[in-house]
C-alpha positions in Angstrom: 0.0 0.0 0.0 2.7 1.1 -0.6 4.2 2.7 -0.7 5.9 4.3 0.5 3.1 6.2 0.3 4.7 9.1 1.8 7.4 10.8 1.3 9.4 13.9 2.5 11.3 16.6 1.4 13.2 14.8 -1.4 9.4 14.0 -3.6 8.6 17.0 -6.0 4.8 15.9 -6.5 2.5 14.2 -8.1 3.7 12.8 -11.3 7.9 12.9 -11.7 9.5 11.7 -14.8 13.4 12.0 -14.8 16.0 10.0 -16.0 18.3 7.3 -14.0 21.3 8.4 -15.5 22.8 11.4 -18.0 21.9 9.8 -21.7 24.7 9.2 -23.9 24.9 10.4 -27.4 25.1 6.4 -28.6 21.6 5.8 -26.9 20.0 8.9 -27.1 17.3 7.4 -29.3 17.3 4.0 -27.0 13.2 3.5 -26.1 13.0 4.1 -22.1 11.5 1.8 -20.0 8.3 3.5 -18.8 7.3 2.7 -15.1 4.4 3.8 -13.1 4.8 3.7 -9.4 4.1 4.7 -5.8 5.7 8.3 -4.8 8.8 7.3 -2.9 10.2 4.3 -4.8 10.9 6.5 -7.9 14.8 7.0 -6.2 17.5 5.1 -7.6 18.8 3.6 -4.6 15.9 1.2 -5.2 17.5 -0.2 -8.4 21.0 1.0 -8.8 21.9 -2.1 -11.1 19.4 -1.3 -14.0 20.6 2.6 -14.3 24.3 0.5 -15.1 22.8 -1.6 -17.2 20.3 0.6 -19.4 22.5 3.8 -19.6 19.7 5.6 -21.0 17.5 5.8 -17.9 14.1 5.0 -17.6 10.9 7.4 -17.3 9.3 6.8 -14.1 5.7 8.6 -12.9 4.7 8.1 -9.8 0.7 8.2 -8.5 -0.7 8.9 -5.3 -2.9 5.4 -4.8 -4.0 2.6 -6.6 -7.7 4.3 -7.6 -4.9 7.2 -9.4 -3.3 4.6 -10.9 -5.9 2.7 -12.3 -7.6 6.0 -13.6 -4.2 7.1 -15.3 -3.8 3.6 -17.5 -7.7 3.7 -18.3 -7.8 7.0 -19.5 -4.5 6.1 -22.1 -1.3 5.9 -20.1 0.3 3.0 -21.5 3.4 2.3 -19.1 5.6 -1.2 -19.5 5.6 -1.9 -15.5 3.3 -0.7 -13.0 3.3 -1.1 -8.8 -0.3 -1.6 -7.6 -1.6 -3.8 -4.4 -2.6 -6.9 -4.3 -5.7 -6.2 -2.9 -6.5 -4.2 -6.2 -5.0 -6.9 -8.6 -8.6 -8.4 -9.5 -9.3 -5.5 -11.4 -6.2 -4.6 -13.5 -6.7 -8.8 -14.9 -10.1 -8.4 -15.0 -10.0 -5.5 -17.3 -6.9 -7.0 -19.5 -4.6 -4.9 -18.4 -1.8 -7.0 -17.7 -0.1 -10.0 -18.2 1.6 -13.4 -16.7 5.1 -13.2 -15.2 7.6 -15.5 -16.4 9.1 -16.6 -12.8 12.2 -18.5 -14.6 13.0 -14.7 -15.5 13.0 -13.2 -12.0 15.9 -13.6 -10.4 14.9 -14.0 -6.5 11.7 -14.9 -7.2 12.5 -17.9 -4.3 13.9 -15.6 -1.9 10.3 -14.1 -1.7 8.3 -14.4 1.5 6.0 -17.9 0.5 3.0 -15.2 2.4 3.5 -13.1 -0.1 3.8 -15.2 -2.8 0.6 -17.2 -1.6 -1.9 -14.0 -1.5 -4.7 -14.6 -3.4 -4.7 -13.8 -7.4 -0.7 -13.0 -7.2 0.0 -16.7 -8.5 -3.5 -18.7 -9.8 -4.2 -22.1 -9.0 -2.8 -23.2 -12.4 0.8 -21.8 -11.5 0.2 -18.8 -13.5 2.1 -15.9 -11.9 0.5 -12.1 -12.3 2.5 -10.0 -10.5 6.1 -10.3 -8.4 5.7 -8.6 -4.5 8.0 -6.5 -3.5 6.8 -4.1 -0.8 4.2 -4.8 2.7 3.6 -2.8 5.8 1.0 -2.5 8.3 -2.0 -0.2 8.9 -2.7 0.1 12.4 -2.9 3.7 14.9 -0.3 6.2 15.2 -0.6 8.0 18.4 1.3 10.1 21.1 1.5 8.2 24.3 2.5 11.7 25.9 -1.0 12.9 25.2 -3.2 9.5 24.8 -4.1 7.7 27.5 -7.3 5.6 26.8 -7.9 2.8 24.5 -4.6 2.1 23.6 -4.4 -1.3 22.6 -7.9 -0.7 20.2 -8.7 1.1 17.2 -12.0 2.3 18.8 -9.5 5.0 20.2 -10.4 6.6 16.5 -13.8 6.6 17.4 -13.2 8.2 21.0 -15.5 11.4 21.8 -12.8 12.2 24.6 -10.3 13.4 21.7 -12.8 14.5 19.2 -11.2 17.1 16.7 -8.4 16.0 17.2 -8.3 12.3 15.6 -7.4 12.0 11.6 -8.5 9.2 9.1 -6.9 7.7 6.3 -8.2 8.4 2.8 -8.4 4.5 1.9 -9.7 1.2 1.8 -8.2 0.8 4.7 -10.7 2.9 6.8 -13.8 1.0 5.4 -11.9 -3.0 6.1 -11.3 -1.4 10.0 -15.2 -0.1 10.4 -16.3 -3.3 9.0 -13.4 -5.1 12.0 -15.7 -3.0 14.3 -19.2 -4.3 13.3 -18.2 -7.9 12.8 -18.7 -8.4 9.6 -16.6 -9.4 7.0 -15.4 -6.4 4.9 -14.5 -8.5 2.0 -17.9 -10.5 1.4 -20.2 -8.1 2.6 -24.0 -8.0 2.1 -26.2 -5.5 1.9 -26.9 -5.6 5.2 -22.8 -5.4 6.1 -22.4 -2.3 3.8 -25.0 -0.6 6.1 -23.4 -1.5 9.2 -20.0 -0.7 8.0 -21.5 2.9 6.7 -23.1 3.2 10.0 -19.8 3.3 12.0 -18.0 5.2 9.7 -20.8 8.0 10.2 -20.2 7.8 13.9 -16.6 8.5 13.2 -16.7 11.2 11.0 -17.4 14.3 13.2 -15.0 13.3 15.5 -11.8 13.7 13.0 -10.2 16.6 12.4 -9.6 14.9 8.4 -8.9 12.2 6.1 -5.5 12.0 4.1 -3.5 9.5 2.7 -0.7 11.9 2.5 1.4 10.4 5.4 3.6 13.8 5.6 0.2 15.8 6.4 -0.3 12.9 9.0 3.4 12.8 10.1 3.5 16.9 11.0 -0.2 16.8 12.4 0.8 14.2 15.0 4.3 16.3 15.6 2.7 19.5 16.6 -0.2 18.3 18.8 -2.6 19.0 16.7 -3.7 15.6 15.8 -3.2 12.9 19.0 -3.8 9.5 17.3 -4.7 8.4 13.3 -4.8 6.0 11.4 -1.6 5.4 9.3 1.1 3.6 8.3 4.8 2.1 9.1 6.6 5.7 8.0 4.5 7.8 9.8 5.6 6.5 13.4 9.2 6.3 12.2 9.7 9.2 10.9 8.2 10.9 13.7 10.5 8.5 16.0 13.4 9.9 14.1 12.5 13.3 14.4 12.5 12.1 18.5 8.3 12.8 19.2 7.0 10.3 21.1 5.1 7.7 19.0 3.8 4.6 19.2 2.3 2.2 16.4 -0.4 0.1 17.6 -1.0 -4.0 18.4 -4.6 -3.4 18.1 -6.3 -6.4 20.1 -8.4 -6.5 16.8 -5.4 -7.1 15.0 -3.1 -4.7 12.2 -4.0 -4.6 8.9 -1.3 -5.5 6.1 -0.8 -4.9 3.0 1.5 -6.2 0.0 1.8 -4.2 -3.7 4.5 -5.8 -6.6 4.9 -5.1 -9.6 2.9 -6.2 -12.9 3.9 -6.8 -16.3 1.3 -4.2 -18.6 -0.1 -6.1 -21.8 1.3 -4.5 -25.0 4.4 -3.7 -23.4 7.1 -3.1 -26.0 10.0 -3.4 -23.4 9.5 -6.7 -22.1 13.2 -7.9 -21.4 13.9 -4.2 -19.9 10.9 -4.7 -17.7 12.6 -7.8 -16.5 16.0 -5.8 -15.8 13.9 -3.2 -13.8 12.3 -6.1 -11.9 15.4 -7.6 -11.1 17.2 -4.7 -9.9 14.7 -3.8 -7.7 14.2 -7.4 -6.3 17.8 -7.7 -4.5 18.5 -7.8 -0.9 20.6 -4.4 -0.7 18.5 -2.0 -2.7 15.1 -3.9 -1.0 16.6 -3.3 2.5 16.3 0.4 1.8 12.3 -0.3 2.2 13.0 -1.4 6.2 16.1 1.5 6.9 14.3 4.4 5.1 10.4 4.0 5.2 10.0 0.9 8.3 7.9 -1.0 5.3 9.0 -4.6 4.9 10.7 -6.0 1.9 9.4 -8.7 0.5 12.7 -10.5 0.4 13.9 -13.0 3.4 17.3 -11.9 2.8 16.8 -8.3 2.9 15.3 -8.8 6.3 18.6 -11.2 7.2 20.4 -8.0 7.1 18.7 -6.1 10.3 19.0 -7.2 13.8 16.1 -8.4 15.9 16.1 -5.0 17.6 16.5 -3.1 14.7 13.4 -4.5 13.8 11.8 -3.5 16.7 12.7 -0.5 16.7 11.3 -0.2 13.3 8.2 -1.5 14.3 8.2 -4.4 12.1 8.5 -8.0 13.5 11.5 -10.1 13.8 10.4 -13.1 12.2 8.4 -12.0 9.1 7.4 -15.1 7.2 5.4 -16.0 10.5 4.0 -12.3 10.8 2.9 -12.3 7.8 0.9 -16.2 8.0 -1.2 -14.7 10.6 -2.2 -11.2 9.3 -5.2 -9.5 8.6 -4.3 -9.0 5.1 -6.3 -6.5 3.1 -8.2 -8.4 -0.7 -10.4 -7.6 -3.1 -14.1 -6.7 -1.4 -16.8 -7.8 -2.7 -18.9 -4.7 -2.7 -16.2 -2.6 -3.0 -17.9 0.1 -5.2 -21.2 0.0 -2.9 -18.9 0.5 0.0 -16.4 3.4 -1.2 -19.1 5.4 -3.2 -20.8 5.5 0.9 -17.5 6.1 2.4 -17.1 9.4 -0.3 -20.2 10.6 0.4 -19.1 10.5 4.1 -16.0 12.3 3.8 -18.1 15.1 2.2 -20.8 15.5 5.2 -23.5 12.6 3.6 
């Protein structure tokens, strides 16, 4: 989710094409490999070997979720590898948009957590492989412990009156799966009946929050100053507020974290197929991977680019020390059944509905 879906100082903005390296005259007319991605993984430590390798660079654009995404290749964008989450990967094969992975061409491809690898629609039951992970983290409560002291261990805390105005929600799925958590129903086969119930709770919520963003920054500097006291976020928000030396603490709901997992997809039609392979491979290597846990707190998807970290370094990052088991017992977010029915509510919600 993904993404680093954050990301300081260093991100322009929106979209960001640039090239990996200065283009030579000899491949000046060399056809880029064009990537679409989260904001955040667009830097080249992330795949130092391909800028070696392809000299003229590649042109890389970055979106804000997976809905942007999706909107930018239906309305014409026509990238060669794009980064979306698993728990949107129904509808980019549903609509044609992509196609198999060869896994004899990736490199690591055993190295990958088998969690990851066994999420649903990544590999079908025939063996067919649709997309390669790379990237996971965890949804769960950011909040000061300085100035929070109910419901700590529960993500009704986002729901307590005794800090109203000064709660914040997240912009995303993620928001509708936890309000669902809440009612007891399950947010990924819901009923008409669910959607209502789900709908109801996120009504309850609303006047309480000061907003919704899924601009972690906006959540990061809200939570610095005071002005916000707990949201919902993810893994970079309460490290890079740890860094900056606020108190923070990232919670072990007793209803359980959410997780999710985005890769990367091979687009139908593309014209740089073994360049798309490159780009795949450099990324998927334990040294530029380990980048995701020592920058952003997100977990690779690689076992050996958590092999590099200490157990406490992984505590301290708020990520566990032994992954692969983690990641067997997770609430991991997937494709909802109603999912239309159930954001269409949660928009009108946002807007005072």
């Amino acid at each position: 989710m993904s993404v680093a879906k954050t990301i300081q100082s260093r991100i322009a903005g929106g979209v960001m094409a640039f090239s990996l390296a200065c283009v030579m005259p000899s491949v000046a007319q060399a056809q880029k490999l064009s990537v679409l991605t989260w904001a955040g993984y667009e830097l080249p430590e992330f795949f130092p070997d391909y800028a070696k390798e392809h000299t003229e660079g590649a042109d890389i654009t970055t979106f804000a979720d997976d809905n942007d995404a999706l909107a930018r290749v239906r309305s014409g964008f026509h990238p060669d590898i794009v980064h979306p989450c698993t728990f949107k990967l129904t509808e980019w094969k549903s609509e044609g948009l992509i196609q198999p992975i060869d896994p004899a061409r990736v490199k690591n491809w055993k190295d990958i957590i088998p969690a990851l690898r066994n999420i649903p629609g990544v590999v079908d039951a025939d063996g067919t492989v649709w997309m390669v992970p790379w990237d996971w983290g965890n949804t769960s409560v950011v909040y000061r412990p300085d100035l929070v002291k109910e419901n700590t261990d529960s993500w009704t805390l986002l729901w307590d009156k005794t800090y109203a105005g000064r709660l914040a929600g997240l912009d995303a799925t993620d928001t509708v799966v936890v309000a669902a958590m809440l009612q007891h129903v399950d947010p990924f086969n819901a009923s008409s009946a669910d959607a209502e119930k789900i709908t109801q709770k996120l009504r309850e919520q609303r006047p309480l929050l000061r907003f919704y963003s899924a601009d972690q920054a906006s959540l990061q500097h809200a939570l610095a100053s005071g002005e916000v006291v707990a949201a919902m976020g993810w893994n970079v928000v309460a490290n890079k507020l740890k860094e900056q030396g606020v108190p923070v603490a990232f919670m072990e709901p007793k209803e359980g974290k959410l997780t999710w997992s985005c890769g990367m997809v091979l687009m139908k039609g593309s014209k740089n197929v073994d360049k798309a392979y490159d780009f795949i491979n450099a990324r998927l290597q334990s040294e530029p991977s380990s980048h995701l846990i020592s920058e952003y707190g997100y977990g690779s998807a690689l076992k050996s680019a958590f092999a590099k970290f200490t157990p406490q370094q992984l505590k301290d990052k708020f990520l566990p020390e032994k992954p692969e088991e983690a990641l067997e017992k997770t609430f991991m977010l997937k494709p909802m059944k109603n999912s239309n029915e159930l954001m269409s509510s949660f928009e009108d919600i946002k807007e005072g509905g």
